[in-house]
Every structure is written in C-alpha cells, then in structure tokens.
C-alpha positions in Angstrom: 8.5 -25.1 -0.1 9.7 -27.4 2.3 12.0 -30.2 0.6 10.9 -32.6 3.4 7.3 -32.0 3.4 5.0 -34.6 1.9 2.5 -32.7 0.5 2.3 -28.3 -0.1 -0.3 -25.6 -0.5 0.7 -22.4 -2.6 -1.4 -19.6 -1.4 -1.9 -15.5 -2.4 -2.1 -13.7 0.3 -5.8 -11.9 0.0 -5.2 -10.3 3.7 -3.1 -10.1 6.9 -4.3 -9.0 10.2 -2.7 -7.8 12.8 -4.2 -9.0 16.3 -1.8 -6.9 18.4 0.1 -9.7 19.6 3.0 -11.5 18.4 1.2 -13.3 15.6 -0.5 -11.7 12.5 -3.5 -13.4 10.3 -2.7 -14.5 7.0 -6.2 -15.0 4.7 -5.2 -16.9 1.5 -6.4 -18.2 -2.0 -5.2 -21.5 -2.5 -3.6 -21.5 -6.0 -1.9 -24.9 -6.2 -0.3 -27.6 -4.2 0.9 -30.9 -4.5 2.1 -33.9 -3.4 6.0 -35.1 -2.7 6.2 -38.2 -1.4 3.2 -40.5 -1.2 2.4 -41.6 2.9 0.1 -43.6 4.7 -2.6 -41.9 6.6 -0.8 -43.7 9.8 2.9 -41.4 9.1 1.1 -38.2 10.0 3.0 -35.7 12.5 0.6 -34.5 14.8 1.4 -32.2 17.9 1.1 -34.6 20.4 3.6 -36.9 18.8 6.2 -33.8 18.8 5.2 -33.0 22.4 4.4 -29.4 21.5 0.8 -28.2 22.9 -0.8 -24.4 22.1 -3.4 -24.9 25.5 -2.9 -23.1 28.2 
C-alpha cells in the first residue's frame, strides 16, 4: 500500500495474461480497501493534470 494514497483496493489475483508486449493483465477479486485520508472530489490526480497521456 501506498502511504500517500488516499484511498486503496486489496485484490487476489484470479489471473494474469500475457499480451506479448511489455504489459501483462492482472484479473482480480477485490477483497478489501479503504480509505486514508478523506478528500474532496475536486483533489483528484487525473492524467492530464500530471501531463502524462497513453494516446497515440
């Protein structure tokens, strides 16, 4: 678990998949989770705000 993150899923791992490329597939159960630290829907860290982008 990530001490920084504000909320967390704990997953078993029901299968992994192998696509050929430099990522695998992970199907889980979810198990448990929780919340850290309480947030407003407005503090969320979203890809653009981190200038990362998976398109082309």
């Amino acid at each position: 678990m990530l001490a920084a993150a504000a909320a967390y899923l704990e997953c078993k791992v029901m299968k992994m998949v192998d696509v050929g490329g430099d990522h695998d597939i992970l199907a889980g159960e979810v198990i448990g989770g929780g919340i850290n630290k309480e947030r407003d829907v407005t503090d969320t860290l979203t890809l653009p705000h981190i200038g990362w982008s998976y398109a082309g």
